[in-house]
C-alpha positions in Angstrom: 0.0 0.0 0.0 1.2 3.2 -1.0 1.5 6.2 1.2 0.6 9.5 0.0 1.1 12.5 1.7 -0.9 15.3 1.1 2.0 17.8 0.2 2.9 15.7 -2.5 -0.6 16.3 -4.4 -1.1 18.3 -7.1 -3.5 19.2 -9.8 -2.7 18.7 -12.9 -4.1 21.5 -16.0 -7.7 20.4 -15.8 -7.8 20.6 -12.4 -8.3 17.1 -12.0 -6.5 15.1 -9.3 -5.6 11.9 -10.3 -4.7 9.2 -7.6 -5.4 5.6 -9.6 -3.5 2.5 -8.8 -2.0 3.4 -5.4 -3.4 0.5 -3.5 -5.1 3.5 -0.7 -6.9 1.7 1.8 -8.6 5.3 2.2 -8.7 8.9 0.6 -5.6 10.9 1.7 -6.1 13.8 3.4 -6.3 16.9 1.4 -4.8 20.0 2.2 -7.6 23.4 1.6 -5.5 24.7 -1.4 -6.2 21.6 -2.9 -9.9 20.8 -2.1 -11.2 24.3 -2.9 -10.2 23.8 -6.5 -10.3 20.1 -7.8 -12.9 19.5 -10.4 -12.3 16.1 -10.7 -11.2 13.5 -8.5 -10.5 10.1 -9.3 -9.7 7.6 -6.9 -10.6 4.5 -9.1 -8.7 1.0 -8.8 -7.9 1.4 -4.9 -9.1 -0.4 -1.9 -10.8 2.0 -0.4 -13.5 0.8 1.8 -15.6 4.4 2.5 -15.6 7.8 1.6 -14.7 10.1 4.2 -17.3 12.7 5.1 -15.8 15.4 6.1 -13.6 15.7 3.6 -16.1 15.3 0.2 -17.8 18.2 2.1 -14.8 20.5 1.5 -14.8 19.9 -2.2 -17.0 22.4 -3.3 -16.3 22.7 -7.1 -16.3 19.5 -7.7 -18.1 18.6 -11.3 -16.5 14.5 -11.2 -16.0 11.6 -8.4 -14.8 8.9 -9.7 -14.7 6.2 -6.9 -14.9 3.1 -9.0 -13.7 -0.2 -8.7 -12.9 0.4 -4.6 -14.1 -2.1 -1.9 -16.8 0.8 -1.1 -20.3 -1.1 0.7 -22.6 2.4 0.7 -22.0 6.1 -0.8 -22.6 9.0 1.8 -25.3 11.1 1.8 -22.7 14.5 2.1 -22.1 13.3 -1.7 -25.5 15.0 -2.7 -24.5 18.4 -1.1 -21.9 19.0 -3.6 -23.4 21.7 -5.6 -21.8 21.4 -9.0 -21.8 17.9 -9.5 -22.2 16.4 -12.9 -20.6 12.9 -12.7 -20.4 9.8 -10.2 -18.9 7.0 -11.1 -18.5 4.1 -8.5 -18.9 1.1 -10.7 -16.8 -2.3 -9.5 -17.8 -1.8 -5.9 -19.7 -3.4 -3.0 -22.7 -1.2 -2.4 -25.7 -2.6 -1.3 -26.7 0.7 0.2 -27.4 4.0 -1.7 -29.2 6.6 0.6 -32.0 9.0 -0.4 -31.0 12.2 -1.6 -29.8 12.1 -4.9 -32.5 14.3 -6.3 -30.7 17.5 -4.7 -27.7 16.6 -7.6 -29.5 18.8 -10.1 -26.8 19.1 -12.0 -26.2 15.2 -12.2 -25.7 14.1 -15.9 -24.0 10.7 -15.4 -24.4 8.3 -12.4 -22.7 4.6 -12.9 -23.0 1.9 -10.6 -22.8 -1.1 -12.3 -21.1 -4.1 -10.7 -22.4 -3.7 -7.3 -24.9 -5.2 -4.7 -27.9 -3.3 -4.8 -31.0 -4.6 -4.8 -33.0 -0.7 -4.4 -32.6 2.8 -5.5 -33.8 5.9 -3.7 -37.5 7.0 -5.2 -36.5 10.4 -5.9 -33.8 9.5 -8.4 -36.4 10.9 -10.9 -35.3 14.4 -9.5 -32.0 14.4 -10.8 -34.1 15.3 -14.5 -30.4 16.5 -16.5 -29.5 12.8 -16.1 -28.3 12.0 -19.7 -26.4 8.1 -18.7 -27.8 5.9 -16.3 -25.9 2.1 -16.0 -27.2 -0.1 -13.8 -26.0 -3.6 -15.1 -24.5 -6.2 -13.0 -26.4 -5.7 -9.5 -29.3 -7.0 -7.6 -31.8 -5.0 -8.5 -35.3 -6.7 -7.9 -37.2 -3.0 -8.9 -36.7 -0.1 -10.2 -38.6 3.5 -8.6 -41.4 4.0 -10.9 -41.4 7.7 -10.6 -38.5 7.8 -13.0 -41.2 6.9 -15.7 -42.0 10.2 -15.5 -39.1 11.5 -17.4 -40.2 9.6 -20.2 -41.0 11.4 -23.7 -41.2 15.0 -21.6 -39.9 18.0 -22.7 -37.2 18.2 -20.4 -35.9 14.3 -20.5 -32.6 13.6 -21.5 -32.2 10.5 -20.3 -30.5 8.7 -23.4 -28.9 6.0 -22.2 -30.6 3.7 -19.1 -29.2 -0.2 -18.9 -30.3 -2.5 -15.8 -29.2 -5.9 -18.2 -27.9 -8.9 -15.9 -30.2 -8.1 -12.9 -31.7 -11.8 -12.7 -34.5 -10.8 -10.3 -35.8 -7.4 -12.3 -38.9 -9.0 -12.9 -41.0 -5.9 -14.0 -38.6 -5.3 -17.5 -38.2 -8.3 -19.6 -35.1 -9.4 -19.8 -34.3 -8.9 -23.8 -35.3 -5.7 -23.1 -33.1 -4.8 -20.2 -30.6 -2.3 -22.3 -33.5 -0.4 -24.2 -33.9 3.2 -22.8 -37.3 3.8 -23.9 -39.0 0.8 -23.3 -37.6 0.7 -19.7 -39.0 4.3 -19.5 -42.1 3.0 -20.8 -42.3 0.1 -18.9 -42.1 2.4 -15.8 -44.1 5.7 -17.1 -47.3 2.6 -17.2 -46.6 1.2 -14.0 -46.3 5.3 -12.3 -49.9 6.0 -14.3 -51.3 3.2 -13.2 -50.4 3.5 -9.5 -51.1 7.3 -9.5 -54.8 6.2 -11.0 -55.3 3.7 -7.9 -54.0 6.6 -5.6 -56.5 8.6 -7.1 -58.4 5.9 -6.6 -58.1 5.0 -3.1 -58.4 9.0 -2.6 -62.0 9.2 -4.0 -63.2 5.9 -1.7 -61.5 7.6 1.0 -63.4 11.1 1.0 -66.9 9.0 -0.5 -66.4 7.1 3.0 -65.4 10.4 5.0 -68.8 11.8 3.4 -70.7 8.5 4.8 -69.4 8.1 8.2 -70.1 12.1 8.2 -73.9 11.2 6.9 -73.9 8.4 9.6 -72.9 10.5 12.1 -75.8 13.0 11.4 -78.4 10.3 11.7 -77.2 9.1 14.9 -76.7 12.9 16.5 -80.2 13.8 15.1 -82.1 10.6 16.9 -80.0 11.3 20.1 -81.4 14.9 19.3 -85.0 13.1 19.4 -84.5 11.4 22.1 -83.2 13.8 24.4 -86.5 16.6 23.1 -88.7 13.0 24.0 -86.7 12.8 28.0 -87.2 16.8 27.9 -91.0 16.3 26.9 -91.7 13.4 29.3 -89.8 15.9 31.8 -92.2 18.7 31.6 -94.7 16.3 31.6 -93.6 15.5 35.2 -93.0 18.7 36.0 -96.8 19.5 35.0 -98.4 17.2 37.0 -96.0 18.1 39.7 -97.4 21.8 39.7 -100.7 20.6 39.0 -101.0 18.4 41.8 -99.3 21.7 44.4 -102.3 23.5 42.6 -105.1 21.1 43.5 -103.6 20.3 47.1 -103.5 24.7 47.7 -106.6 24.5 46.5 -108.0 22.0 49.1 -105.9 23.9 51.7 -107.8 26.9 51.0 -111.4 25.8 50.8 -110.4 23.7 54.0 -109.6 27.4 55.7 -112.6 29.0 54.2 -114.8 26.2 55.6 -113.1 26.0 59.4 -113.5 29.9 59.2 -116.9 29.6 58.5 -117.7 27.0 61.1 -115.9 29.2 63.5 -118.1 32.2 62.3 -121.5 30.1 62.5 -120.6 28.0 65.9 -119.3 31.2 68.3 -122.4 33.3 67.0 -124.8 30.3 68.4 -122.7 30.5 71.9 -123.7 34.2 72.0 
């Protein structure tokens, strides 16, 4: 294994530093002169096993990362924040694991990962709509995210070149049909209608049954609206005979006084 030390790096015209066939077991260390101006870096043919963080942050002006044929397993998500970038290669690797977030690479035009492990790609790949190469071959694939259908026949597409050949357990593109661009497209632009109809779908039968537990809901709050007038009713009803009864019983009270008054009156007069 080769050590390189970071004072013995330079750029060459192009601004491309070139460290191929060293045998790294990782990416040197990479002084701020160097890292604020490399356009492309291309550390192909190595054994490196990941890329460090902090340092693919630092590279700013970046347009090219070549990381191919490495012992890489995943690519790191600080990849996506590098603001000019056009190209990844990492080809020949071991990556099983590409993270979400390769939409924000709007200025992506050529991502190549053939000749790994992976068996999914992140759904918002379609993002990435200045993609003009997209190689696939040689991995694990066992689907592909429908949404990029939708950069089939538009006005912006220029996807031009799309392979996922050799991926035995692709079921959803034939496989004779594995290298062809716009039948892959195709394939996926039906499958991204068709589940954007059920959505729809599901959407409609969603607010129709919104609308009939609503409906239900007004039945049952208008009987229990019945019902409690009907308690109220039977209520006053009580409450009727309640003060209809008091009025009959005052009633007897005072005849009952007008009567002993009387027979007061009548029975003292005859003792006179």
């Amino acid at each position: 294994m080769e050590e390189v030390e970071s004072d013995d790096l330079e750029l060459d015209k192009d601004k491309r530093l070139v460290l191929q066939y060293r045998g790294l077991a990782e990416v040197p260390n990479l002084s701020p002169s160097l890292s604020d101006n490399i356009l492309i870096l291309d550390v192909s043919f190595n054994n490196i096993l990941t890329l460090p963080s902090a340092a693919i942050l630092e590279l700013r002006e970046l347009r090219e990362l070549n990381c191919a044929n490495n012992e890489l397993v995943s690519i790191p998500r600080e990849v996506y924040t590098l603001p000019y970038l056009k190209v990844l290669r990492a080809n020949g690797n071991k990556i099983s694991i590409f993270p979400d977030g390769i939409g924000k690479c709007r200025r992506l035009e050529r991502l190549i990962l053939s000749e790994n492990e992976l068996s999914l790609l992140p759904d918002d790949l379609a993002e990435c709509q200045k993609l003009r190469e997209l190689k696939l071959q040689n991995n694990c694939l066992k689907q592909l995210p429908i949404s990029l259908g939708k950069l089939h026949g538009g006005p912006n597409c220029k996807l031009v070149e799309f392979n996922v050949s050799n991926n035995p357990d692709l079921h959803m593109i034939p496989s004779h049909l594995r290298g062809n661009t716009n039948v892959i497209l195709w394939i996926l632009l039906t499958h991204y209608e068709t589940l954007t109809k059920v959505k729809d779908i599901e959407t409609a039968l969603k607010d129709m049954t919104g609308l009939l537990l609503k409906s239900q809901r007004g039945v049952t709050d208008f009987k229990e609206s019945i019902d409690q007038y009907s308690r109220e009713e039977n209520n006053i009803r009580i409450e009727l005979s309640s003060v209809e009864h008091y009025l009959s019983v005052c009633a007897f009270i005072t005849n009952c006084k007008k009567r002993f008054a009387t027979f007061v009156r009548v029975f003292f007069g005859k003792v006179r």
